[in-house]
Legacy VTK file of the C-alpha trace (Angstrom):
# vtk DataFile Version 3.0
C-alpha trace
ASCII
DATASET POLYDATA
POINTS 331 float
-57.393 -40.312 -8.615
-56.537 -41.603 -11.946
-56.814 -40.192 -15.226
-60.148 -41.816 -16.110
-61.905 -41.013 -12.933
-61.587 -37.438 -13.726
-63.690 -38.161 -16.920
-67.042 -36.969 -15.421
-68.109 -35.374 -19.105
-65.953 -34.320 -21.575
-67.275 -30.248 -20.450
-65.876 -30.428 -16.892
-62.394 -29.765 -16.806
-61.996 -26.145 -17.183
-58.999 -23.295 -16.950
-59.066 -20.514 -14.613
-57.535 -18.682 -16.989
-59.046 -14.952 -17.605
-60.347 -15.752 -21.364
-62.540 -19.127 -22.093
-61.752 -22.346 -22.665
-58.790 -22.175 -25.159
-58.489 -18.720 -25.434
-55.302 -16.665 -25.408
-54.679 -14.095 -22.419
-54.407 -10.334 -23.301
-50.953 -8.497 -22.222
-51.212 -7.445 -18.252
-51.372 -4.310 -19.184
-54.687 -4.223 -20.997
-56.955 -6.834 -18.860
-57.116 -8.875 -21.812
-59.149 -9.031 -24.966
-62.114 -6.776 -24.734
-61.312 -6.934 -20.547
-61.439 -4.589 -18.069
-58.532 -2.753 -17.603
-56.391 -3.592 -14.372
-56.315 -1.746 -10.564
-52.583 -0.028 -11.020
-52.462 1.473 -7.546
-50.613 -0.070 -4.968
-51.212 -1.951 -1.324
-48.857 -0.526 1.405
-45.791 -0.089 -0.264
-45.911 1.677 -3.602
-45.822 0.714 -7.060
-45.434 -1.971 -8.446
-43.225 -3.550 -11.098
-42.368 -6.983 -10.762
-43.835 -10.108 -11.716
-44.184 -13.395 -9.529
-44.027 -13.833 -6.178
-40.885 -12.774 -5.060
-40.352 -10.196 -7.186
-43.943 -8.634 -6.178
-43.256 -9.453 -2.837
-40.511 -6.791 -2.940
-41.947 -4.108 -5.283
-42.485 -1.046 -3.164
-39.907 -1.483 -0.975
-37.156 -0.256 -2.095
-33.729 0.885 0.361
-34.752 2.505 3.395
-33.844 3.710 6.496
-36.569 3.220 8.866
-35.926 0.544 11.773
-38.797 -1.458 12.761
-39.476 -3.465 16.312
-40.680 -6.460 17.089
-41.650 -8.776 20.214
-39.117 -11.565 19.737
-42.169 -14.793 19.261
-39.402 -17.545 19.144
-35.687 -18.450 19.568
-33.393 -17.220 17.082
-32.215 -20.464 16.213
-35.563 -22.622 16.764
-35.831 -25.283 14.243
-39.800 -24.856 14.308
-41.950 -22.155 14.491
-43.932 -21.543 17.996
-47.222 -23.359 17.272
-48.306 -23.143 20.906
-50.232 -19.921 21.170
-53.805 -19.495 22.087
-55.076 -19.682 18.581
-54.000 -20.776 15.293
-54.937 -17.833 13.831
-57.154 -15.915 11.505
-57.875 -17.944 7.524
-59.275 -15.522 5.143
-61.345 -17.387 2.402
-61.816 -15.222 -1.392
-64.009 -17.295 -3.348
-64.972 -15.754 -6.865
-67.333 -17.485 -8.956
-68.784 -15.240 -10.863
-67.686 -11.467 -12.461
-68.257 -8.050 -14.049
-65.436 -8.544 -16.061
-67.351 -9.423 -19.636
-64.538 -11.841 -20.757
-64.460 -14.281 -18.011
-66.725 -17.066 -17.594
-68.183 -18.153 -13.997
-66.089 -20.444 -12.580
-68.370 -23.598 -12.000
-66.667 -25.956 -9.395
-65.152 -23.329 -7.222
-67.822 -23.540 -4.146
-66.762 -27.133 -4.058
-63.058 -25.509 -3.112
-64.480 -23.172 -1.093
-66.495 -25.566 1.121
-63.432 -28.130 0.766
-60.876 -25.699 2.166
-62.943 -23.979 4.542
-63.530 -27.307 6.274
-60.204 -29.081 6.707
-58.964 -25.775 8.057
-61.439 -25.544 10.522
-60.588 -29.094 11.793
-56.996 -27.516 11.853
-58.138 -25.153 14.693
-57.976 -21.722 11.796
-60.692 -19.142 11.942
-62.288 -19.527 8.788
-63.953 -16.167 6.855
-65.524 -16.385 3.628
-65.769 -13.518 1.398
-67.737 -14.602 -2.191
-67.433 -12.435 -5.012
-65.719 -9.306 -3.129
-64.850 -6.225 -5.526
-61.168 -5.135 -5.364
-62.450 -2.443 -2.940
-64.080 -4.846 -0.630
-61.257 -7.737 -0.717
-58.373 -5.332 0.298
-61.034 -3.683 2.844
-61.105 -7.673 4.219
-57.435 -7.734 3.914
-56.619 -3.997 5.831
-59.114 -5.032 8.403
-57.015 -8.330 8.794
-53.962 -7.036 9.098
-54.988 -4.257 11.870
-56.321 -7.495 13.966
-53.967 -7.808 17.112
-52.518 -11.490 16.210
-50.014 -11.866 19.120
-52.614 -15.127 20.702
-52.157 -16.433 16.812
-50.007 -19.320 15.577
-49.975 -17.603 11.812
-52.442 -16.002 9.500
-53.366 -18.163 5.650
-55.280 -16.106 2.992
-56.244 -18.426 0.063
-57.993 -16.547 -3.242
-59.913 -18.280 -6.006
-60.758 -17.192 -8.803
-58.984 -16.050 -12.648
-56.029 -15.011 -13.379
-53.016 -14.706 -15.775
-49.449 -14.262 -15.235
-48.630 -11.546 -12.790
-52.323 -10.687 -11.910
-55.546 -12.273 -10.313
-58.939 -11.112 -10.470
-61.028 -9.410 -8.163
-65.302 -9.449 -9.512
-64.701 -6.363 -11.327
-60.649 -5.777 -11.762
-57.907 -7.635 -11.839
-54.917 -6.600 -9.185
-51.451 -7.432 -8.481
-50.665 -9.905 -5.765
-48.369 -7.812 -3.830
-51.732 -5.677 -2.805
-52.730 -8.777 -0.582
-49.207 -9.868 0.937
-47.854 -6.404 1.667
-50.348 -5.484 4.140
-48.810 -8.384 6.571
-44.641 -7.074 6.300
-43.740 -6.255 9.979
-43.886 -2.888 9.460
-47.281 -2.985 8.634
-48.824 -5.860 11.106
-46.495 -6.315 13.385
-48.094 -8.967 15.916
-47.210 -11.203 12.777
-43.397 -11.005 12.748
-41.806 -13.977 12.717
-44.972 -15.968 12.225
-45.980 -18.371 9.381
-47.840 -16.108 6.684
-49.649 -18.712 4.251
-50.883 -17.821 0.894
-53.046 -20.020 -1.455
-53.426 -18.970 -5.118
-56.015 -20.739 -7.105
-55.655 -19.253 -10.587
-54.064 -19.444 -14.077
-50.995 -17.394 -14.866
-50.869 -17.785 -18.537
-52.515 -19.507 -21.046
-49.432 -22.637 -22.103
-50.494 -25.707 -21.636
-48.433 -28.851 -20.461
-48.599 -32.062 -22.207
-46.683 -34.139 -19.910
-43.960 -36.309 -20.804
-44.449 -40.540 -20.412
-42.445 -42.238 -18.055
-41.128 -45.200 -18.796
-39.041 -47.937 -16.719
-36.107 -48.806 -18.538
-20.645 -25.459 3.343
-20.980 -24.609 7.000
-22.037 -21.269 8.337
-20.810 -20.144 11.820
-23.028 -17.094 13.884
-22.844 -15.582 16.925
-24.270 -14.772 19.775
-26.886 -16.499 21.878
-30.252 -17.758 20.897
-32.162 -15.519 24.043
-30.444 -12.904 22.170
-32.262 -9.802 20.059
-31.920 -10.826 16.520
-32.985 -9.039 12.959
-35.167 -10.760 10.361
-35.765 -9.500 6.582
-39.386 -7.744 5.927
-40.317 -10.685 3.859
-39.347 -13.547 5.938
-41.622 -16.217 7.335
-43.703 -15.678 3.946
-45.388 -18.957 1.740
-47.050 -18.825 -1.501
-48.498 -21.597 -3.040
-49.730 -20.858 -6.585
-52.063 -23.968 -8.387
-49.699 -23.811 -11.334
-46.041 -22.527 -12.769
-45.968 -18.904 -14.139
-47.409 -18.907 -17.235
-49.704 -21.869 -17.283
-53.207 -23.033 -17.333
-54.703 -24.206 -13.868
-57.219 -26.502 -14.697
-60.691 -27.064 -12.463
-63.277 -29.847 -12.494
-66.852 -28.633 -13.280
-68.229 -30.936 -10.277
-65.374 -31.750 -8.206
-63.776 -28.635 -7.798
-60.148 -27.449 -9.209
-57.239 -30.042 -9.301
-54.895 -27.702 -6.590
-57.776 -27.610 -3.905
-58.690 -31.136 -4.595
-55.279 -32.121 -3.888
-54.001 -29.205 -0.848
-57.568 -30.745 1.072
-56.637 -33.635 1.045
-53.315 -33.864 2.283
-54.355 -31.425 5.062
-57.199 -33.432 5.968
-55.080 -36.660 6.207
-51.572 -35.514 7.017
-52.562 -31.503 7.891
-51.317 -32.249 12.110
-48.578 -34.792 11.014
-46.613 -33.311 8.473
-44.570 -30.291 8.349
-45.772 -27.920 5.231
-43.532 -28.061 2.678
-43.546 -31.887 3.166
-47.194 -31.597 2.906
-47.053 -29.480 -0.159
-44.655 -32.008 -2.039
-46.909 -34.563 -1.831
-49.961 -31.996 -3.033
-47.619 -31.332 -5.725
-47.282 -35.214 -6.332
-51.295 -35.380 -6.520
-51.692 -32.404 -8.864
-48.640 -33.344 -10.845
-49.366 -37.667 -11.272
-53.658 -38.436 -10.637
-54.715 -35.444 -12.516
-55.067 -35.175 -16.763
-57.436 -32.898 -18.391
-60.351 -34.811 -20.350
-61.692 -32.468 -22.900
-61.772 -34.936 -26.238
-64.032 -32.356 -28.235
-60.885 -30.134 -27.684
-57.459 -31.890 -28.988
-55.435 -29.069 -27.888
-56.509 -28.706 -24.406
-56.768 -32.831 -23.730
-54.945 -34.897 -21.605
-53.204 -31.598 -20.613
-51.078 -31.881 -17.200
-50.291 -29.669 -14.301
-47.706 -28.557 -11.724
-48.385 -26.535 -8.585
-45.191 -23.837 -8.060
-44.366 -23.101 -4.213
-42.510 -20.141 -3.186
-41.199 -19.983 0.288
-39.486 -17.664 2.750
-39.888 -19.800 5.713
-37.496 -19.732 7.781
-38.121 -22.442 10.315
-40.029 -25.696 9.880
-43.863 -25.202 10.058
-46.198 -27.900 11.756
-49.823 -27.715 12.710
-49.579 -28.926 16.323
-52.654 -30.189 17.778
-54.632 -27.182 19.886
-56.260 -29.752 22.092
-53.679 -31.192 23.614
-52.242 -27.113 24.170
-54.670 -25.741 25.941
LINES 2 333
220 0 1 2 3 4 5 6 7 8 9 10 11 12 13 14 15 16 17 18 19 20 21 22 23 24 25 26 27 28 29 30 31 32 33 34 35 36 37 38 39 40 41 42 43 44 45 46 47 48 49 50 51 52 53 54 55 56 57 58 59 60 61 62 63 64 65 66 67 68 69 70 71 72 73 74 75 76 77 78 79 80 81 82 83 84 85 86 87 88 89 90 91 92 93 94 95 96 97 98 99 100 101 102 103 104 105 106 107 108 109 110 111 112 113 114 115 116 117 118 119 120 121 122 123 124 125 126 127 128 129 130 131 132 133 134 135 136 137 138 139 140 141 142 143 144 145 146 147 148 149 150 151 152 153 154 155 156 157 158 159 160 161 162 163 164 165 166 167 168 169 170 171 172 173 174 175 176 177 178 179 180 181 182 183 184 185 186 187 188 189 190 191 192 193 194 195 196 197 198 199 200 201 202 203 204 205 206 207 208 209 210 211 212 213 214 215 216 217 218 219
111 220 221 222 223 224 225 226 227 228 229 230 231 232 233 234 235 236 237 238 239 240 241 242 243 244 245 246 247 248 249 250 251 252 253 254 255 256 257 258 259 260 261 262 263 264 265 266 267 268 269 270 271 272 273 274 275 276 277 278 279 280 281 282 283 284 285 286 287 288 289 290 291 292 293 294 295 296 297 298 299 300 301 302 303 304 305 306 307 308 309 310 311 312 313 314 315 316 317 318 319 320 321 322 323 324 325 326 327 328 329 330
């Protein structure tokens, strides 16, 4: 898509960030201007302190000697993850459009996502749920349920969430919540059918309120293990984890009025065309390419906020290479 095809009307490329158009986000701590304050209790593990994915990822957990168990789902050395079970797996669908929260706007364009997402994932063999508009209490009610599901016929498990955020949080319809309250309920101490499998999460959401103006381009050690692959083997609490966030910590994520935002526009459409060819973080360079080259924000009326840019920011703990192979030919 190029920059003038996302002209539709000089009104349709909006922010997910918590404020309006334009508008500066509040401190984390406060829920923003005139916001509702924040959920401060915790998912699984505790509290939590740290901000972004990795460091949220972690936040409750701190040194401990419990040993957990496992059933062993593939090779300790396998250079892909086992794709081959029954399923693919359970893909948990949080679409907020509109809120309690008297500082944030509906977010117009988001069922277009919704319905985007849900259907390339079906046609990758997932198990899609839709939840629209779920209070904190209800979403991590979704998310316990999921994570007590027996998942050991299941490839992996993806949970993608749209809606507002800013850096550090996202919103539920009435609070805004700390990511870690989603991803810790999936740790192997917690669901354990999911060890060692592929656990996908897709962020739709600001995390700040900078903006990117772009810049123009112009032409002008080995490590040696032991033991035997059929052997018993540890793996760290957080591995085999992916988070895909629309935007870099402390950005805008920008969304099209009609079309939808420019993350979901762009993570549809490589799964739709390369979703069973591609491995994922292949895949999600080339959304990244999309987001980051055919997108510009067209908002004239507003000099500040035009012809604004955007870059999606992927964290991974993957520890093998993930591909979506076909169920068809499985079964």
């Amino acid at each position: 898509m190029s920059a003038s095809e996302d002209q539709v009307d000089i009104k349709d490329d909006l922010t997910d960030a918590f404020g309006s158009l334009g508008g500066t986000s509040g401190s984390s701590g406060g829920g923003g201007s005139g916001g509702s304050g924040y959920y401060t209790g915790t998912g699984v593990g505790g509290g939590a302190t740290g901000v972004g994915a990795i460091g949220q990822l972690a936040n409750g957990y701190g040194s401990s000697y419990h040993s957990y168990t496992a059933s062993m789902v593939t090779d300790r050395h396998a250079a892909e993850y086992n794709m081959r079970h029954k399923n693919r797996g359970l893909a948990l669908i949080f679409n907020h459009e509109n809120f309690d929260v008297p500082t944030l706007k509906s977010r117009a364009g988001t069922n277009v996502d919704c319905e985007n997402l849900a259907r390339v994932l079906k046609q990758l063999d997932f198990d899609v749920k839709i939840f629209k508009d779920c209070s904190f209490h209800k979403l991590k009610q979704h998310i316990e349920w999921a994570s007590q599901q027996d998942h050991k016929d299941n490839d992996c498990i993806l949970v993608a969430v749209l809606s507002h955020g800013e850096l550090g949080y996202i919103y539920a319809k009435d609070v805004q919540y700390k990511l870690d309250q989603i991803w810790s309920y999936f740790t192997p101490q917690h669901c354990p059918t999911l060890a060692g499998k592929p656990k996908l999460f897709f962020i739709q959401a600001c995390q700040g309120d900078r903006l990117d103006p772009g810049v123009m381009m112009r032409r002008t050690t080995r490590t040696e293990t032991d033991g035997e692959s059929s052997m018993s083997y540890k793996i760290p609490l957080h591995a085999d984890f992916l988070i895909a966030y629309s935007t870099i910590p402390g950005y805008y994520s920008w969304r099209n009025t009609t079309r939808g935002s420019w993350f979901m526009q762009s993570l549809c459409a490589e799964l739709a065309a390369n979703g069973k060819r591609l491995d994922m973080l292949t895949l999600l360079t080339f959304v990244c390419q999309r987001v980051a080259v055919d997108f510009e924000s067209c908002t004239p009326d507003n000099p500040e906020m035009h012809q604004q840019k955007q870059i999606p920011c992927i964290t991974t703990m993957l520890t093998r290479i993930l591909r979506f192979a076909e169920k068809t030919a499985l079964r």
